[in-house]
VODRENSE-467265 format. One record per residue (C-alpha): y negated, z negated, x. Coordinates in steps of 0.02 Angstrom, whole numbers, plus 50000, padded with zeros to 5 digits. Layout:
<pts>
YZX...
</pts>
This chain:
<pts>
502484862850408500904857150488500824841650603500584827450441499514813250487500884800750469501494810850639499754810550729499614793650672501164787150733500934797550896499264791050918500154775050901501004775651093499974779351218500874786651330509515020151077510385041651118509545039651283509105056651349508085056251504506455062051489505915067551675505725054851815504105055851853504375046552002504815031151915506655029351895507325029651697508975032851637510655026351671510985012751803512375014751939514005006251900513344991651989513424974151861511744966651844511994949151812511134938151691509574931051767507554928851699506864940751574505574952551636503774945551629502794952651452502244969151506500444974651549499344988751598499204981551769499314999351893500974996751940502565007751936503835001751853505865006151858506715009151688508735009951697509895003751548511705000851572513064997751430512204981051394510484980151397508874988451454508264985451631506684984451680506474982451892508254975851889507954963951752508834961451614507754963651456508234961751252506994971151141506124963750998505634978450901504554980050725504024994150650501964993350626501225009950511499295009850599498845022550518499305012350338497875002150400496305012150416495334998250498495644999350687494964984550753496204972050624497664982650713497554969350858497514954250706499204963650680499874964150829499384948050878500454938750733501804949450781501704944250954501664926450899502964925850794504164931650912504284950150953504074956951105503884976051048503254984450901504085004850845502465016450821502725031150701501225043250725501295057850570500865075550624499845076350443498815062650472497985069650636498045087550602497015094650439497115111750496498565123150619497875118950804496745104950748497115086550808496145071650789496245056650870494565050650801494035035050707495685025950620496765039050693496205031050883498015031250950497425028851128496315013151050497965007050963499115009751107497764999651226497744985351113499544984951119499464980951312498144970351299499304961451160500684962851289501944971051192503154985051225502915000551115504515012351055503345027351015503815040350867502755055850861503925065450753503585080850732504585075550577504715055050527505055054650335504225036650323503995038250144502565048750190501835065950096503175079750168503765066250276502355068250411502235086650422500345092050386500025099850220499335116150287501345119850351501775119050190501035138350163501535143550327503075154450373504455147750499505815134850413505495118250475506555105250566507425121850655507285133550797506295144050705504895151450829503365149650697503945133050650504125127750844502485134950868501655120950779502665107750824502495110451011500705109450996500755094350894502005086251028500885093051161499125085651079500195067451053501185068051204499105069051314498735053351245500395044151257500625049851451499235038751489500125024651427501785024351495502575008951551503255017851710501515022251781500765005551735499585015051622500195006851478501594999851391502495013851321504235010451347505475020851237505075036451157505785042150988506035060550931505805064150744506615051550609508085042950715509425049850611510575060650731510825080950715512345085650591513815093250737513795108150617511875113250618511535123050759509875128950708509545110050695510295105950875509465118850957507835112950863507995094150958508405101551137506695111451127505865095051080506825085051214506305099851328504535098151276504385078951306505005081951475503875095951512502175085951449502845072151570503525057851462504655049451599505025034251501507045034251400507005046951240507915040651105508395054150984509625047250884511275052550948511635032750993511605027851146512595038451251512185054851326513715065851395514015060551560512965044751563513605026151542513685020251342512245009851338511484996451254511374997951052510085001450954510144996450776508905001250641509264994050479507454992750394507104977150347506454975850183506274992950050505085004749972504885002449804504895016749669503405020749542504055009949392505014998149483506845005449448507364997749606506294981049581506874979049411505064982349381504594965649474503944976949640503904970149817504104950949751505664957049667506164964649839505634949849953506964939849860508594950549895507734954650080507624935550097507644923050250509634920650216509784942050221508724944850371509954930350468511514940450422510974957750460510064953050621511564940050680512804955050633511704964950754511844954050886513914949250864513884969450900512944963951062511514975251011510034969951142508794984251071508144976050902507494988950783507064975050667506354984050530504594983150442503364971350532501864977250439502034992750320500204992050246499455003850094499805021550067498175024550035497385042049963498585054849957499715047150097501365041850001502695052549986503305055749829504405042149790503445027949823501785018149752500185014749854500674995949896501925000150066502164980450065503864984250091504414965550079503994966250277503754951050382501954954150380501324956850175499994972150139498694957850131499234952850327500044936850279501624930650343502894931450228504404920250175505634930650288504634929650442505514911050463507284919950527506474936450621505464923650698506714910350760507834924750826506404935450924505954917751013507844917051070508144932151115506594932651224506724916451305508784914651329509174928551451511134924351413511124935051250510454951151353512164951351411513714945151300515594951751294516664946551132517624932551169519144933451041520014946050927518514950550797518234939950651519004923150641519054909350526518464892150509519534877350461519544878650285519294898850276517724897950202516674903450365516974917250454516674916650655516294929450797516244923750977515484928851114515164923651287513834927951447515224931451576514084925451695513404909051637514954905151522513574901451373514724906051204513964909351036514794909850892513974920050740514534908450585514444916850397514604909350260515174922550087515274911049963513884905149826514074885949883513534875150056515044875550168515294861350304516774864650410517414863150590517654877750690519134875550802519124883550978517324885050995516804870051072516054862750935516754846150895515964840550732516024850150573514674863950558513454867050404513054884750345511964886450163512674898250033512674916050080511764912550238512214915650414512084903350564512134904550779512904890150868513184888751044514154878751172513944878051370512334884951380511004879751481509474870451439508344871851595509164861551700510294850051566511854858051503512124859451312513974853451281513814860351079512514862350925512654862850746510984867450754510374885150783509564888250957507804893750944507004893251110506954884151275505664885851418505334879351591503394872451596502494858951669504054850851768504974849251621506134859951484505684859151282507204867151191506864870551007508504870150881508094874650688509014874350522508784873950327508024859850261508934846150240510174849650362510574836650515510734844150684511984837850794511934842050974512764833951134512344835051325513594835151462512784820751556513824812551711512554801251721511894790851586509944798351549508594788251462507964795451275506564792751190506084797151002504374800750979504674799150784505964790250685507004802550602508364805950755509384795450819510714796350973512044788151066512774790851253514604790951275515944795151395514824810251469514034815451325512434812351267512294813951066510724818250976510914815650766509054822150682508704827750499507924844350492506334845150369505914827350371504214822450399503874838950521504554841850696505684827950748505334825750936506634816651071506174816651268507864815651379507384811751572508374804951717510194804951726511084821751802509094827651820507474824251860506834836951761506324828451589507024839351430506094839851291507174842151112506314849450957506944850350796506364860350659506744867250489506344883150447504414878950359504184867350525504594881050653503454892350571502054880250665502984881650820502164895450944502594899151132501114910551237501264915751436499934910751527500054914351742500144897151761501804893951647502154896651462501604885551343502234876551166501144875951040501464865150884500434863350718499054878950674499594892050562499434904450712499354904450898498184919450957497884916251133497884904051271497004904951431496924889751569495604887851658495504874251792495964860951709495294863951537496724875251396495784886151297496684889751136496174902150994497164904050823497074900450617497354886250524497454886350343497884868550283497404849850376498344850550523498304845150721498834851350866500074847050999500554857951174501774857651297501144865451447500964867051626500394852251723498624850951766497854852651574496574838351562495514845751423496124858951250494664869251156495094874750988494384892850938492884886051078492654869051007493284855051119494694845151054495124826351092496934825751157497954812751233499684812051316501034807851177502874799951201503554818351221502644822451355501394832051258499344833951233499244829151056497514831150965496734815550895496374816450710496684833450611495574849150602495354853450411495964863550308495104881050267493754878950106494054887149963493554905849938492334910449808492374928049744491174936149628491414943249448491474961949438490164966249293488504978049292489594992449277489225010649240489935025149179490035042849178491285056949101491565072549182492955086949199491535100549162492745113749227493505114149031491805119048986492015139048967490175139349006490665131849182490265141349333491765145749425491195159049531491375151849686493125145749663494595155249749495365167849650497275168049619497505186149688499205184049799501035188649748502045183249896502265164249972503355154950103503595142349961505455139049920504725139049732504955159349659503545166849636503385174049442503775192149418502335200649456501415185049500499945176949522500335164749634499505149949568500245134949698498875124949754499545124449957499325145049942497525141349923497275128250049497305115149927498565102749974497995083749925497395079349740497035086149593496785104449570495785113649440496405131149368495315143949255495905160549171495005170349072495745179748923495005195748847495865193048672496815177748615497395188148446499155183048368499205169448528500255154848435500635142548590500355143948795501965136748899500935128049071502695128849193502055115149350502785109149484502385090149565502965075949641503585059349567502155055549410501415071249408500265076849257499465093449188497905092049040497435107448984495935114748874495615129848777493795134748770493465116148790494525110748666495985099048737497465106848691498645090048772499275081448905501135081748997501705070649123503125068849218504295055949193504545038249257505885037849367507655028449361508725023649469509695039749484508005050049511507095037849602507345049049755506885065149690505505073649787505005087749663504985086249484504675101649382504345104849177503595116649077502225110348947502075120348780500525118948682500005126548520498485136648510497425132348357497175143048230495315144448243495295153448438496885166048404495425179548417494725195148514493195190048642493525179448808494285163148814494435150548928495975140248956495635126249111497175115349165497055098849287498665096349395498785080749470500245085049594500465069749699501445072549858502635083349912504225080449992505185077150143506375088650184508355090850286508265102150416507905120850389507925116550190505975119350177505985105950021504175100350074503905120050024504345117549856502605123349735501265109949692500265114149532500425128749408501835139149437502035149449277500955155049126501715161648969500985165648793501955166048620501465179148500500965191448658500805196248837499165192748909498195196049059497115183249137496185180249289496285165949356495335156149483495765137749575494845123049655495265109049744494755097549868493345101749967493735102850162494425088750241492965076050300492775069050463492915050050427494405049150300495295064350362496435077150247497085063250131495325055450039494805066949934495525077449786494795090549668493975081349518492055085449511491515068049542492275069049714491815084749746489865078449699489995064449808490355049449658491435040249754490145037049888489085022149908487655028849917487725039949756486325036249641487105031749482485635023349397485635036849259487515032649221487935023249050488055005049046489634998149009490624981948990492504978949030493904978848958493584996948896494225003948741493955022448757495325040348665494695055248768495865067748877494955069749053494255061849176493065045549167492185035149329491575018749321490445010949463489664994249496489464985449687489674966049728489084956349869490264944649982489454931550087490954925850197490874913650351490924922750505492524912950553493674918150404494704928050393495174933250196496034944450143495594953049959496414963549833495674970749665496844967649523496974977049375497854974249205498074981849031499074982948890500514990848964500745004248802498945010848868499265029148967497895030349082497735030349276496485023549387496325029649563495085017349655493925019649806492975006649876491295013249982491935029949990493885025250041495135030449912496155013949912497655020149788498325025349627498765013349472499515017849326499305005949174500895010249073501955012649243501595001449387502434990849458500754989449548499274978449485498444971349647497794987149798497334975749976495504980150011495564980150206494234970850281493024984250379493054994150251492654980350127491074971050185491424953750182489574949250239488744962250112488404975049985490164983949930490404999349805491985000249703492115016049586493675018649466494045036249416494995034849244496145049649190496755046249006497755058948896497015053148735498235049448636498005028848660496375018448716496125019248900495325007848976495084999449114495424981249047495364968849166494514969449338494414955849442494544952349641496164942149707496224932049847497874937649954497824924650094496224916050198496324905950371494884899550481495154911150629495594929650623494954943750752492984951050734493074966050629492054979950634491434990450494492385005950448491235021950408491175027150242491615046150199490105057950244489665047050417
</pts>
């Protein structure tokens, strides 16, 4: 919740993971001698500062120059994002909402188009990624693969393997070969970056998907040593996790890494979602889940936090593997539009804590397993810091109903609240800067040291009352800088009593007594907290209390420079070090004064964004194409289908041809096939066998006639996985063309992606397109010939561009003159098999200083079959399918949408004729819009 001006008004009231070594390097990694570290202050957030840095890890935690340190880990998909410079808008929210590291996949297919060819260009800049991430200051766990499943097309591995020998995932010398090179090409760019060498802050290093090697696949073992090797020999000196756990032979068992993925992918037709999509799966991956699976993590004293999906992003073009849409929303902590989403509250409220109470780096259990509370409802697992005594106790509650109940043995003297099906930390005996905490019903969400004092944050649900008591020998003074708590003092104990939720952050200064050190308590629901920032600045770490985001903070003699969004009225209130006279707001000066809580409160409210205007989406045009069914069409420059042998796991037909479109070097988007017959005599029907991924299609035409459309299925729950769906479509041949003379029978395969594959099972092999031809009535020969995309372009890379004409004439491009095209209105109403584009552009006029995020939204009558794929100024943006979805709304990333100009959006329609196609209705979405943001720069279109 934002600071509410009754708050400001009554403040302005008073004045006053397995870790294999990797090489040293020089800088030490790897297990620690048996030497106990003991609990003391975190590591500083890393830098690229020059300097060496030592690496170790013993059974509890990693270390990092001696230093205890608890990683904050979520997974971020750059390359889901093909606008580089909104990577560090990104990374920035991550940073501010708590996490202290972000997990980097980086897919072979992305950066190689061709065998020896890697590209680190343009949006596939990982040096430009991995230097924002220092200059973010946050760790990066780096995954190059070779192999990272990811729901991406074969998983990562680059379409072009798909036709060459060697059996992936194995120790299969052609299929090491390539992924050598690819390690070798990655591994360049990621040296420089190392945390060790102060180049960067690379500090873990992840071999292929994190799952471990089966003990019975030797082939598969022997295939991760060479990797291993290879790290070692291109000089990665940081820890290698390669997901054996986190023990290696004769090493110490380490800390634990968990990776349960927050959120899921969602299946074309929603068989997972119940056809709701990602808003379907942010409600079962909810605040309450994310508590109990990351809670669970830490009663198993894991201190590396693979959190799951910070910001999953679009599978844009060809990208997604075959079991997933283009939205990669995920339900992740960060939406595709780069909003914060509803579970961010509980990732958020944990990363602070872990990274600012060095007790949890180090905990032992302190009882026999699971316990239970009073009445039996709750169950309880303790632990303690042998070293500070802290305890914790991780409190679930199973049932459907709010449970209140006292927890004997823990400390805790008063009963404890925990919401239905939610989970809860409490804590006795820890420290709070320089106060002890006797007990909290509250959960502990951060506490810092600045400005010659402490502010400890505690947080619940709304509606909740916090209860927390200090072990005081002396009597201290409190102070409430708002009504809502209350408290008490007696026989040592000082008692604090405030409703969480009401009327914003409740606010109560303790000073004197056992300390001159004042504390500072916060209390917060889970809506309030979301307001609540902390940022390291050389002179101390600050608090930060009412914008929607916290960017950066820089001091500067005596004036605090802060930069950030805010979205609805709100002020601003800091806790910081001592010295701060004057606060700038995004490089506006703001008038502050010192509040009762020993803050710099802003007088009056900044307000709230204006609203966003968006244009209609008319003056459209249109144009039909698939000339290729024409039997007039000139194919002669098209590749002939002349082979009879493959690596593909998919048979080749008896005496071939093979038709596959990765034989032929075509190995994203739709491919075109032509045969020509010499006599279609006593022909009665053709049988079209294909082979594609999950929604597939095949149209086919004889001599231009259509002869019909097949599709693949929608998937259910039981298929939702499948990677390769194959059928055979059967069509009759009329009547009229069952005669002598050439004919001409053109199919379309859209094949989608193909798919991820176990090791040495090749199933990313498996045929795309036409596999088989067979005639009724007759054998006949025919020659065929196949087209695809054209070669991969320099901007977009391999995964823009399929094989329709349009795309292969350049109609997807802005600068395409389309003034000849038809002249159209939406909604459309059209019954024609093939392959229709419609065009218009729109202007946006945005302020320089916000930051929206769009979406175009499109909607039908769902009993309409037709697909659109969209591209917006050359980008292809994704894939909807009226009758399918889930999907209705594709993110439009800023850079490569021009929010201060001219914009061209071009929908290529394939319909199957047998209902209207349209598209209906078009319109642009708001997703989420804040006065702040980072300056974006324009993305290239295709053909720059």
């Amino acid at each position: 919740m934002e600071l509410s001006r009754r708050t400001f008004t009554a403040l302005a009231g008073t004045a006053a993971l397995g870790l294999a070594l990797a090489g040293s390097g020089g800088a030490a990694t790897g297990p620690r001698g048996q030497g106990v570290v003991p609990t003391g202050p975190p590591p500083p957030p890393p830098e690229a500062d020059g300097r060496r840095r030592r690496v170790t890890y013993d059974r509890h935690s990693l270390l990092v120059d001696g230093a205890r340190l608890v990683l904050w880990s979520a997974e971020v998909h750059p390359f889901r994002l093909p606008s580089p410079s909104l990577w560090r808008d990104v990374l920035q929210k991550l940073r501010a909402h708590g996490f202290n590291a972000v997990d980097v996949p980086v897919p072979w297919n992305v950066h190689s188009p061709a065998p020896g060819v890697h590209d680190f260009t343009g949006v596939r800049d990982l040096n430009r990624f991995l230097s924002v991430a220092a200059e973010e200051r946050l760790y990066v766990v780096l995954r190059p693969g070779p192999y990272l499943g990811a729901d991406l097309d074969a998983g990562g591995l680059p379409g072009w393997l798909t036709a060459a020998p060697g059996s992936a995932r194995t120790d299969d010398p052609e299929y090491l070969r390539h992924a050598e090179a690819w390690l070798a090409a990655v591994d360049a760019v990621a040296v420089r970056h190392l945390y060790t060498a102060g180049g960067g802050t690379v500090l873990l290093y992840r071999l292929e998907d994190g799952r471990p090697v089966p003990a019975g696949d030797p082939a598969a073992r022997a295939h991760r040593a060479r990797l291993r090797a290879k790290v070692r020999a291109d000089r990665i000196d940081v820890p290698v996790l390669d997901g054996e756990g986190f023990t290696r032979g004769d090493g110490p068992p380490t800390a634990g890494l968990t990776a349960v993925a927050g959120g899921a992918a969602d299946a074309w037709g929603g068989p997972l979602s119940g056809g709701e999509g990602y808003a379907r799966v942010r409600e079962t991956h909810d605040a309450a889940h994310e508590r109990r699976r990351h809670l669970t993590a830490l009663a198993d004293r894991v201190t590396v936090h693979h959190t799951g999906m910070g910001f999953g992003g679009t599978s844009w073009g060809w990208l997604p593997g075959p079991g997933v849409y283009t939205s990669y929303d995920y339900g992740a902590v960060l939406d595709e539009g780069r909003q914060p989403a509803p579970n961010m509250a509980a990732v958020q409220q944990l990363g602070h804590l872990v990274r600012t109470v060095p007790d949890l780096a180090r905990l032992e259990p302190d009882g026999d397993g699971e316990e239970r509370a009073a009445d039996g409802r709750l169950t309880v697992r303790r632990l303690v810091n042998p070293d500070t005594g802290a305890r914790f106790f991780v409190v679930r509650n199973d049932t459907e109903e709010e449970v209140r109940a006292l927890l004997p043995g823990t400390g805790v003297e008063v009963p404890v609240t925990v919401a239905a099906g939610d989970t809860k930390l409490v804590a006795s005996g820890l420290r709070l800067g320089h106060r002890k905490l006797a007990y909290t019903t509250a959960q502990p969400m951060l506490c810092v040291s600045t400005g010659r004092q402490d502010v400890a944050v505690f947080v619940g649900r709304q509606g909740e009352t916090a209860q927390l008591a200090l072990d005081c020998e002396k009597q201290p003074g409190a102070d409430r800088a708002d009504i809502e708590p209350a408290w008490a003092y007696d026989q040592g104990r000082l008692n604090v009593v405030s409703p969480l939720g009401v009327g914003g952050l409740s606010r109560v200064l303790v000073k004197d007594g056992d300390s001159g050190t004042p504390l500072v308590l916060l209390f917060a629901d889970d809506e309030t907290a979301l307001r609540l920032w902390t940022y390291e600045t050389p002179a101390g770490p600050l608090v930060v209390y009412g914008p929607a985001m916290l960017r950066s903070a820089e001091l500067r003699d005596s004036t605090l420079h802060l930069t950030g969004d805010v979205t609805v009225e709100t002020g601003v209130e800091v806790w910081g070090p001592r010295g701060i006279a004057e606060v700038t707001w995004n490089g506006e000066p703001v008038p502050t004064y010192v509040g009762r809580a020993r803050s710099r409160v802003m007088e009056g409210l900044m307000p709230a964004v204006r609203a966003v205007a968006l244009p209609a989406l008319d003056d459209w045009r249109c144009r039909t194409e698939n000339p290729e069914s024409d039997p007039e069409f000139d194919d002669s420059a098209w590749t002939v289908a002349g082979r009879t042998t493959s690596h593909s796991t998919t048979p080749v037909p008896e005496g071939g041809p093979v038709l596959f479109a990765d034989d032929h070097g075509f190995h994203h988007g739709d491919v075109w096939y032509r045969g020509r017959l010499e006599d279609l005599g006593g022909i009665r029907s053709v049988a079209l066998s294909y082979s594609t991924g999950t929604q597939g299609l095949l149209m086919a035409w004889l001599d231009g006639r259509p002869l019909g459309t097949h599709r693949m299925p929608a998937p259910d729950e039981d298929t939702a996985a499948r990677g390769t769906w194959t059928a055979t479509a059967r069509f009759d041949v009329p009547r009229a063309v069952q005669t002598p003379g050439e004919h001409v029978l053109s199919v379309l395969v859209r094949p989608m992606q193909h798919a991820g594959t176990e090791p040495g099972e090749d199933a990313h092999k498996a045929a795309r397109g036409l596999v088989a031809v067979e005639f009724a009535g007759g054998d006949r020969g025919v020659e065929w010939r196949v087209r695809g995309a054209t070669d991969p372009e320099r901007v977009t890379g391999p995964f823009n561009n399929g094989g329709l004409y349009g795309e292969r004439r350049g109609w997807h491009l802005p600068d395409h003159d389309d003034r000849r095209w038809r002249v159209v209105e939406f909604p459309r109403e059209e019954r024609r098999q093939g392959v229709t584009w419609y065009r218009t552009r729109f202007r946006l006029g945005f302020e320089p200083e916000l930051d929206a995020s769009v979406g175009l939204t499109l909607e039908d009558d769902p009993e309409r079959a037709y697909r659109v794929q969209v591209f917006l100024n050359g980008w292809n943006l994704g894939q909807y399918v009226n009758d399918v979805g889930p999907q209705h709304t594709f993110a439009l990333p800023n850079g490569i949408l021009r929010t201060r100009g001219a914009n061209t959006l071009a929908l290529v329609v394939l319909a199957d004729g047998t209902t209207p196609a349209g598209p209906g209705k078009v319109t642009l979405t708001l997703l989420g819009a804040a006065r702040g943001g980072v300056p974006v720069e324009p993305v290239d279109p295709p053909g720059r």
